[in-house]
Gaussian input, Z-matrix of N, CA and C with variables (Angstrom, degrees):
# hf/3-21g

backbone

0 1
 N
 C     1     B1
 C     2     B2     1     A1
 N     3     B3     2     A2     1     D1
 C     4     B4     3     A3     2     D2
 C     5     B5     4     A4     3     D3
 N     6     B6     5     A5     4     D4
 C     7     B7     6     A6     5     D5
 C     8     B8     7     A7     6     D6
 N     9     B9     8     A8     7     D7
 C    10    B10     9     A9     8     D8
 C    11    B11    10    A10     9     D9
 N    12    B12    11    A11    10    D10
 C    13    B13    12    A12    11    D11
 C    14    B14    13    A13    12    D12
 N    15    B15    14    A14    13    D13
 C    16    B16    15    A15    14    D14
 C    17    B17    16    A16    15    D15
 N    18    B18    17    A17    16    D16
 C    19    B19    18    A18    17    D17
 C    20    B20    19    A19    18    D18
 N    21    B21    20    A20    19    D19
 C    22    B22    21    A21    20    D20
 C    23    B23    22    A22    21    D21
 N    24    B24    23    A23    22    D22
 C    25    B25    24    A24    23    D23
 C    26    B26    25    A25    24    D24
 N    27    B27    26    A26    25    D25
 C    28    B28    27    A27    26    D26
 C    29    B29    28    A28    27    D27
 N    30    B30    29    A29    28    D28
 C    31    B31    30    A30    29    D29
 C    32    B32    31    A31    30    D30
 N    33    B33    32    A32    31    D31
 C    34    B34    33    A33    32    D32
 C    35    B35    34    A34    33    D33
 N    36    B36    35    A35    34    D34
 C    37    B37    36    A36    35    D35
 C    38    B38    37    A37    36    D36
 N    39    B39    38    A38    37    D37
 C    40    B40    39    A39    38    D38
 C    41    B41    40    A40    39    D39
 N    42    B42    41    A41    40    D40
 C    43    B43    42    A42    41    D41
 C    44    B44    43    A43    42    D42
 N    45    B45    44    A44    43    D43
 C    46    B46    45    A45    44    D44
 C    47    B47    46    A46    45    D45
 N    48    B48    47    A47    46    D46
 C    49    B49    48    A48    47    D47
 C    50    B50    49    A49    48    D48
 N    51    B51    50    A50    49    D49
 C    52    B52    51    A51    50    D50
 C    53    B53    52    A52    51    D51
 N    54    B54    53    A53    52    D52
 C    55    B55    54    A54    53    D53
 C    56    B56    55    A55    54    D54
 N    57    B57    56    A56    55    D55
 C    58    B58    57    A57    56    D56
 C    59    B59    58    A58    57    D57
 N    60    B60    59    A59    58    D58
 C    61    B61    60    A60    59    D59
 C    62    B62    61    A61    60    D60
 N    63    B63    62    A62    61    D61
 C    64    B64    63    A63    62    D62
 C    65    B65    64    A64    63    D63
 N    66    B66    65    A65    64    D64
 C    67    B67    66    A66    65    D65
 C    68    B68    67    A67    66    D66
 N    69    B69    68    A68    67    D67
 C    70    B70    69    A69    68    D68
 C    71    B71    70    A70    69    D69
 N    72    B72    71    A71    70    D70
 C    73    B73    72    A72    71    D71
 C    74    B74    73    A73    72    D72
 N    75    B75    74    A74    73    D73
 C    76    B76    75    A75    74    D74
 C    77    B77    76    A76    75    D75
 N    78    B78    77    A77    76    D76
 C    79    B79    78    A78    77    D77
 C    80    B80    79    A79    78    D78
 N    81    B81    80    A80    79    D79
 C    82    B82    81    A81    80    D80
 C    83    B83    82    A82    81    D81
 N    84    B84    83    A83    82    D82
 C    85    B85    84    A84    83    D83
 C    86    B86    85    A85    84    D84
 N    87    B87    86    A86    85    D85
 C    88    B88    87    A87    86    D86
 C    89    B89    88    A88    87    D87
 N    90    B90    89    A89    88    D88
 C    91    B91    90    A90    89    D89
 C    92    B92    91    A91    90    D90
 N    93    B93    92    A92    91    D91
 C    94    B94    93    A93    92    D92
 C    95    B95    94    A94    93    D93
 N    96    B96    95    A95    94    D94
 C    97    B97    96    A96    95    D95
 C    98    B98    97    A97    96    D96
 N    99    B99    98    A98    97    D97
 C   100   B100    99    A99    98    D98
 C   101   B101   100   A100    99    D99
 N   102   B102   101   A101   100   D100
 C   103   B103   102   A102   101   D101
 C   104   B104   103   A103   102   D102
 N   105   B105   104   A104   103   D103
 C   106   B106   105   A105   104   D104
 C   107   B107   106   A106   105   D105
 N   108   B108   107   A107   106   D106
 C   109   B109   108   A108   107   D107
 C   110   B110   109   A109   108   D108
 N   111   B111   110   A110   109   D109
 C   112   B112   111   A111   110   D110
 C   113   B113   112   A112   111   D111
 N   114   B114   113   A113   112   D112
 C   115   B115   114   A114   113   D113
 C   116   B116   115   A115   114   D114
 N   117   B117   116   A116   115   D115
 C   118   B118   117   A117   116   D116
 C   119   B119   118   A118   117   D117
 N   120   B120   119   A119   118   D118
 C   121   B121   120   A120   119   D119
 C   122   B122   121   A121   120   D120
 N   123   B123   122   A122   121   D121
 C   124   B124   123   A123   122   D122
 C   125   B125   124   A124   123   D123
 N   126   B126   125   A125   124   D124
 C   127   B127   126   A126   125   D125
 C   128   B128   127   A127   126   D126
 N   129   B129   128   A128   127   D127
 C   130   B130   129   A129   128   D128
 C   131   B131   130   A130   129   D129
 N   132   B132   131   A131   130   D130
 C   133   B133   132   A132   131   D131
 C   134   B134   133   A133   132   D132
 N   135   B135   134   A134   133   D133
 C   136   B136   135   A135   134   D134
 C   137   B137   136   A136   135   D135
 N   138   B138   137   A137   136   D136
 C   139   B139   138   A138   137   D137
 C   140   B140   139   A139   138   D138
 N   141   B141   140   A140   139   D139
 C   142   B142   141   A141   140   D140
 C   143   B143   142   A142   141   D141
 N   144   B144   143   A143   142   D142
 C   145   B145   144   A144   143   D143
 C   146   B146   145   A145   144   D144
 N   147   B147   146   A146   145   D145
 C   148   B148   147   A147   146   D146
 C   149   B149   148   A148   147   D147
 N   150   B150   149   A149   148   D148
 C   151   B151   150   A150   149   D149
 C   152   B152   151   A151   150   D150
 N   153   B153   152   A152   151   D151
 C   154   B154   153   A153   152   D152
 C   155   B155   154   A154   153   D153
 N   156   B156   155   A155   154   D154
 C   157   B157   156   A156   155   D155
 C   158   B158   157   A157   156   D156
 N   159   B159   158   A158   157   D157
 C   160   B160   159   A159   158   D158
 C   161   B161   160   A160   159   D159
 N   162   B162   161   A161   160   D160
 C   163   B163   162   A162   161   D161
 C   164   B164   163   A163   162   D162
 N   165   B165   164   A164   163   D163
 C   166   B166   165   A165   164   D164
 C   167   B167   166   A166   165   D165
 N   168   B168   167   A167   166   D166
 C   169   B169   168   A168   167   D167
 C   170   B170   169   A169   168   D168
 N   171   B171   170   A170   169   D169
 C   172   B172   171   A171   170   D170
 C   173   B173   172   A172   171   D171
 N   174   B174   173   A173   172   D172
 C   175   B175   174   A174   173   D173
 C   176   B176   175   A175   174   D174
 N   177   B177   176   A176   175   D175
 C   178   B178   177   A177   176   D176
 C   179   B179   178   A178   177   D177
 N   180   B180   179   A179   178   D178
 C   181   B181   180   A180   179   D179
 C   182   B182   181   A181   180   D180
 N   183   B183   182   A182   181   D181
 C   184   B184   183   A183   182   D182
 C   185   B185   184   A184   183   D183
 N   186   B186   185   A185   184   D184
 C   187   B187   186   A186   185   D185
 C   188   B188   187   A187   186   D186
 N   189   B189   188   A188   187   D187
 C   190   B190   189   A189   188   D188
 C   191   B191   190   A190   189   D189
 N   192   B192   191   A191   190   D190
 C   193   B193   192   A192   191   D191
 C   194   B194   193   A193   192   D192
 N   195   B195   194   A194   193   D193
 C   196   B196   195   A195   194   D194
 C   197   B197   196   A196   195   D195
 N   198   B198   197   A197   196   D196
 C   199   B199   198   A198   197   D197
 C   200   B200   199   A199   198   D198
 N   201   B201   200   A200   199   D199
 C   202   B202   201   A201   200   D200
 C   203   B203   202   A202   201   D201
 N   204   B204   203   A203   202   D202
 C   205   B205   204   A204   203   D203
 C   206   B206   205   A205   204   D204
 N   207   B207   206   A206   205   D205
 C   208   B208   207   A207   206   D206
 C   209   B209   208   A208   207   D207
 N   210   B210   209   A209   208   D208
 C   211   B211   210   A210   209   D209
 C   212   B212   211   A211   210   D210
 N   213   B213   212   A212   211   D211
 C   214   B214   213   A213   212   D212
 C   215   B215   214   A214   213   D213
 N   216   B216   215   A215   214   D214
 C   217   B217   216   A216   215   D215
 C   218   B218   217   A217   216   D216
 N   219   B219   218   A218   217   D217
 C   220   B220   219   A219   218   D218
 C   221   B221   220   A220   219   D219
 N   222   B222   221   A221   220   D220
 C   223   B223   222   A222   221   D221
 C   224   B224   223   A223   222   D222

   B1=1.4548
   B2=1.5321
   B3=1.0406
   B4=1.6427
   B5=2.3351
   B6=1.4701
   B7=1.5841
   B8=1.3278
   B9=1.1575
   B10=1.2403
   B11=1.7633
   B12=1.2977
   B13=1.7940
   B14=1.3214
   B15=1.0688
   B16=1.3506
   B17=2.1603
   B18=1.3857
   B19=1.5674
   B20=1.6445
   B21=1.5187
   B22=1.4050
   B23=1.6804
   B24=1.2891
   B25=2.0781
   B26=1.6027
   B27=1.5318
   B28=1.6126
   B29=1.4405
   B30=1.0116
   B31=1.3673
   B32=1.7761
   B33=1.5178
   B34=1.0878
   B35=1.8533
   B36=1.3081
   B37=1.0555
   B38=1.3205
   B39=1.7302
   B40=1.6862
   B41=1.6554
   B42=1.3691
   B43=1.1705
   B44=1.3236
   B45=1.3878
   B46=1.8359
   B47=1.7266
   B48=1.1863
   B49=1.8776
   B50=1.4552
   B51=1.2556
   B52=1.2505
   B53=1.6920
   B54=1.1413
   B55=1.6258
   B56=1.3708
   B57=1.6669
   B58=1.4225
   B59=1.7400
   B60=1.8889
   B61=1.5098
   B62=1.3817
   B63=1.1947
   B64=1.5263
   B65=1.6057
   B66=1.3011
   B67=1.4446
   B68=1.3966
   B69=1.5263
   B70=1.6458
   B71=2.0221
   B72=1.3951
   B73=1.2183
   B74=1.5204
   B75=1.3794
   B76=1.4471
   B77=1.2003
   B78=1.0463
   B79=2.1083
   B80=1.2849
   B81=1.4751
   B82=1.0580
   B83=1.9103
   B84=1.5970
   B85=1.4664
   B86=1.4127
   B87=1.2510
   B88=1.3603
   B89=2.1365
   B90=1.6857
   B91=1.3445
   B92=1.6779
   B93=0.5035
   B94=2.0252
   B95=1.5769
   B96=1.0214
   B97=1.5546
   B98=1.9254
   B99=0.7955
   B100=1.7648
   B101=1.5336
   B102=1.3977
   B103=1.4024
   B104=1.2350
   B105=1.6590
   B106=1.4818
   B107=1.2516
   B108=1.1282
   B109=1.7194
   B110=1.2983
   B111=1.4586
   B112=1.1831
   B113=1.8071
   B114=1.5549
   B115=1.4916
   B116=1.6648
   B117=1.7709
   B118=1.9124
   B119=1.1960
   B120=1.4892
   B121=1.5068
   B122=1.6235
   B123=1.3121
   B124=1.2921
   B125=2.0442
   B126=1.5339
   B127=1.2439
   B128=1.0782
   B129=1.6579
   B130=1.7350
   B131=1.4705
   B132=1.3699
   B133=1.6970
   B134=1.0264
   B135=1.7071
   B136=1.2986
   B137=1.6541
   B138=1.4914
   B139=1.5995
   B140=1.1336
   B141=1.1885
   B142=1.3187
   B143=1.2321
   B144=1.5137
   B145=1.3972
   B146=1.2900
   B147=1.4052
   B148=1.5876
   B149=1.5395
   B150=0.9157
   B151=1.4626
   B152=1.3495
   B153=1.4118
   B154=1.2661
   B155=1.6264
   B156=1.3319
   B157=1.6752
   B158=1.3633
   B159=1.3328
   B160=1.1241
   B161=1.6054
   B162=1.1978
   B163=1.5115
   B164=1.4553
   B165=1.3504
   B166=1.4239
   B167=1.8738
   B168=1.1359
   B169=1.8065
   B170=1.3638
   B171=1.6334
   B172=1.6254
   B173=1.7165
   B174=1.1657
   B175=1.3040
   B176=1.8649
   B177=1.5347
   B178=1.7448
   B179=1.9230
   B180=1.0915
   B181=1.5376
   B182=1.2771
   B183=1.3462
   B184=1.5932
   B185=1.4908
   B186=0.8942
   B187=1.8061
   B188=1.8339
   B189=1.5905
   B190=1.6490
   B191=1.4947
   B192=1.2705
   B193=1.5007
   B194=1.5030
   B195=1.6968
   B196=1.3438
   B197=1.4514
   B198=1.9575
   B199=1.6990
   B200=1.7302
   B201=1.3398
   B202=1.4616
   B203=0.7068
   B204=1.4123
   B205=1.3117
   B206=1.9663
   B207=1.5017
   B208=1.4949
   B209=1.6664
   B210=1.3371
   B211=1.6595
   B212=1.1176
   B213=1.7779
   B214=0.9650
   B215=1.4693
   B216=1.3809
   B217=1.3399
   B218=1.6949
   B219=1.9491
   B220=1.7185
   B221=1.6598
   B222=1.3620
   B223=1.3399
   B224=1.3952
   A1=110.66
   A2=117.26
   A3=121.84
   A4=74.71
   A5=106.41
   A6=76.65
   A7=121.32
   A8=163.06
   A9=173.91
   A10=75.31
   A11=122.12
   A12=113.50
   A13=122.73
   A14=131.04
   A15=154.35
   A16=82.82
   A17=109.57
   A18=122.94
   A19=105.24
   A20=121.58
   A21=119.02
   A22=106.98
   A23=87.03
   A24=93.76
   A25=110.66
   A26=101.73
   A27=109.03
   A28=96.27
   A29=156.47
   A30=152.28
   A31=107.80
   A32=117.76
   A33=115.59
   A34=131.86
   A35=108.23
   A36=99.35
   A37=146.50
   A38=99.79
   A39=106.16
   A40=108.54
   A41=118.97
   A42=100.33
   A43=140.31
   A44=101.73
   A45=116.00
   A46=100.18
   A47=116.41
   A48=127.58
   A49=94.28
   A50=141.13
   A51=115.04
   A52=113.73
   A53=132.38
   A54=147.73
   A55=83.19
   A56=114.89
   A57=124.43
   A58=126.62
   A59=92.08
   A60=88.13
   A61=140.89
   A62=103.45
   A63=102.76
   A64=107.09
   A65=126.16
   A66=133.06
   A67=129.82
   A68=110.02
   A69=113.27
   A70=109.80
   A71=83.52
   A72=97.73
   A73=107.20
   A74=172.86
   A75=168.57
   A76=99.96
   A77=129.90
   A78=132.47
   A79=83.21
   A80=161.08
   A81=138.96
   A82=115.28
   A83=80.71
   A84=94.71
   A85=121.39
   A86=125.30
   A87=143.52
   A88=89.86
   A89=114.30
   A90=117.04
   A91=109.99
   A92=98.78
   A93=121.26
   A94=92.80
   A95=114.19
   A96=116.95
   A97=106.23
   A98=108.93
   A99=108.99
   A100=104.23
   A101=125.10
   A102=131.02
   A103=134.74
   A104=99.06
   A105=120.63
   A106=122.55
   A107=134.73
   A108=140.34
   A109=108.04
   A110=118.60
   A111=133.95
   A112=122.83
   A113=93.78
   A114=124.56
   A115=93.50
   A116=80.05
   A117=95.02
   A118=104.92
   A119=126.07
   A120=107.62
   A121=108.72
   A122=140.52
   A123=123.13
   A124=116.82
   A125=95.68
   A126=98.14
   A127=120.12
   A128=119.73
   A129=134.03
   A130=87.43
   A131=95.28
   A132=128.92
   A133=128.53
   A134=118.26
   A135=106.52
   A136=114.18
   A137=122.09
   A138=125.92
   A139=106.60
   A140=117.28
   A141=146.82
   A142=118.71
   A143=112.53
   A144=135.55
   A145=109.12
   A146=100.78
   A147=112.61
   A148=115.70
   A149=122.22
   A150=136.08
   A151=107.60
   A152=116.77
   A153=92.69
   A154=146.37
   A155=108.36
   A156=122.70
   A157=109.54
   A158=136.87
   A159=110.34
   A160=133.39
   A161=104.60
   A162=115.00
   A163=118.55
   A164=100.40
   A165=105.88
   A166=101.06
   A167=101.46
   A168=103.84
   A169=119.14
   A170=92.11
   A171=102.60
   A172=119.04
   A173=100.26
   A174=100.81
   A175=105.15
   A176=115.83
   A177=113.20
   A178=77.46
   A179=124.94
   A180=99.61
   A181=118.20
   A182=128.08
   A183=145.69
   A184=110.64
   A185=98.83
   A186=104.41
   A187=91.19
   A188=115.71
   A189=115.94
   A190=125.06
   A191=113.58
   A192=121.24
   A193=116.59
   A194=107.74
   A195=122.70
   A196=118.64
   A197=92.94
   A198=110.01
   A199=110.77
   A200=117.60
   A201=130.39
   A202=122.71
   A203=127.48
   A204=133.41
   A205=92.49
   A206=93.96
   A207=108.65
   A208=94.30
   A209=131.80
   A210=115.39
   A211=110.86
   A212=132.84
   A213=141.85
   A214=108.90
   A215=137.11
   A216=174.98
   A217=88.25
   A218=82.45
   A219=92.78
   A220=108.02
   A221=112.87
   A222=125.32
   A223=140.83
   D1=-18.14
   D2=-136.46
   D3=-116.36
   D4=-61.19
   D5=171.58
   D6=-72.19
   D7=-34.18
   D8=-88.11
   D9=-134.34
   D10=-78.64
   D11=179.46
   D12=-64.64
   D13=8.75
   D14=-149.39
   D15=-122.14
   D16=-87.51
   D17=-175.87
   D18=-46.10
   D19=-31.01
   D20=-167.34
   D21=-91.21
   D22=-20.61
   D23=-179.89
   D24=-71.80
   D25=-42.68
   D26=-177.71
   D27=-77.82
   D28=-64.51
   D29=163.53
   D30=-9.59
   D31=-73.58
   D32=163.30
   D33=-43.10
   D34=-42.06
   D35=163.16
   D36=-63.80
   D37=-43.00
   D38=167.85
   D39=-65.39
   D40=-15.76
   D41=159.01
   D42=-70.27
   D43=-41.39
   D44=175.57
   D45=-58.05
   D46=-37.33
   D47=175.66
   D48=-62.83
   D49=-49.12
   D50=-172.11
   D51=-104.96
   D52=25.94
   D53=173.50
   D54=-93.66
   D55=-90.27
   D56=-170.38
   D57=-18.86
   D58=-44.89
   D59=165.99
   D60=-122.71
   D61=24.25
   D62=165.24
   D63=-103.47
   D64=11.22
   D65=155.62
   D66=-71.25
   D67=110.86
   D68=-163.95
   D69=-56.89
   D70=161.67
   D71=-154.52
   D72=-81.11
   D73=-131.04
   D74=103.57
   D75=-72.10
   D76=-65.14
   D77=178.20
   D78=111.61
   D79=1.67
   D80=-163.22
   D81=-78.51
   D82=-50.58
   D83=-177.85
   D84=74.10
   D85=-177.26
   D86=-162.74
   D87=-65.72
   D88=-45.53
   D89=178.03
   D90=-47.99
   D91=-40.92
   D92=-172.20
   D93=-70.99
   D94=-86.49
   D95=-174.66
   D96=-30.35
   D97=-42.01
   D98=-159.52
   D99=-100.29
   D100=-19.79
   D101=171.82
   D102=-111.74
   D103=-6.55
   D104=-179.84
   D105=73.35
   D106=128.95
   D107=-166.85
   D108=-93.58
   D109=172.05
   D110=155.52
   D111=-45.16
   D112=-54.86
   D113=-178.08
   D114=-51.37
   D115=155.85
   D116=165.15
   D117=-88.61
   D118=158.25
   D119=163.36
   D120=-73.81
   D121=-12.49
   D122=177.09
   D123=-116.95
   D124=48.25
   D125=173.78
   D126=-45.44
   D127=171.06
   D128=178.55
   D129=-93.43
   D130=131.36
   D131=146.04
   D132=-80.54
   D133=109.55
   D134=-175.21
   D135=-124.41
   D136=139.41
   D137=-174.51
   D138=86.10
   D139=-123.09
   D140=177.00
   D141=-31.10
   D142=-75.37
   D143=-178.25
   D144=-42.97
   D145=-57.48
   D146=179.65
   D147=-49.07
   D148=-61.98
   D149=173.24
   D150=-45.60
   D151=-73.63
   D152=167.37
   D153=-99.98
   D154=37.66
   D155=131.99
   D156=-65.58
   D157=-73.84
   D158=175.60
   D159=-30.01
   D160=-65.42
   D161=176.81
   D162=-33.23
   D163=-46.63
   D164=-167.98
   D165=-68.48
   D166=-58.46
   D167=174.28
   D168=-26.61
   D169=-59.88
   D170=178.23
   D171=-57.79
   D172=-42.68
   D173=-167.20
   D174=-78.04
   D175=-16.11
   D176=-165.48
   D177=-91.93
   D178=-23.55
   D179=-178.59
   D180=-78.25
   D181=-30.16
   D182=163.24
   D183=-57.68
   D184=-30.54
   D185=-167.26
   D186=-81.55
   D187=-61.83
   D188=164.46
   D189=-37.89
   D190=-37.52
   D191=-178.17
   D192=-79.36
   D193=-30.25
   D194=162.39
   D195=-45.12
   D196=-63.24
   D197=-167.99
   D198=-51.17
   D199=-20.11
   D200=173.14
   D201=-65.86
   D202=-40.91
   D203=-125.40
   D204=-108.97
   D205=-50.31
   D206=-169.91
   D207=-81.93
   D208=-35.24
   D209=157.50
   D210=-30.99
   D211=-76.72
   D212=-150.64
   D213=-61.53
   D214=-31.58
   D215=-154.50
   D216=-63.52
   D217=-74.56
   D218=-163.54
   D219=-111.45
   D220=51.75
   D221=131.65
   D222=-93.18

């Protein structure tokens, strides 16, 4: 039981590792942050991005519910 949640956690993770980075970047940077951009901070996502913002959400809350789960496991 314990690998089977063990194989499905790392699974989840290299996924959240590859959502996180094939998601474009803002370009603003640290300049942007401190001088303020053009951009809204809660622009529309569109295609891609969108999709995977979601993904990524979904998958960092699964990945948290995991990190519990397999704590509790091996306490």
């Amino acid at each position: 039981m314990e690998t089977a949640l063990t194989i499905l956690y790392l699974i989840i993770a290299i996924g959240l590792i590859v959502a996180i980075l094939f998601q474009t970047g803002d370009e603003s940077g640290l300049s942007g942050a401190i001088t303020g951009s053009a951009q809204t901070l809660g622009g529309k996502k569109k295609g891609k991005d969108e999709l995977l913002g979601k993904a990524t959400i979904y998958l960092a809350a699964i990945f948290m519910v995991f990190s519990i789960i397999i704590t509790i496991f091996h306490a």
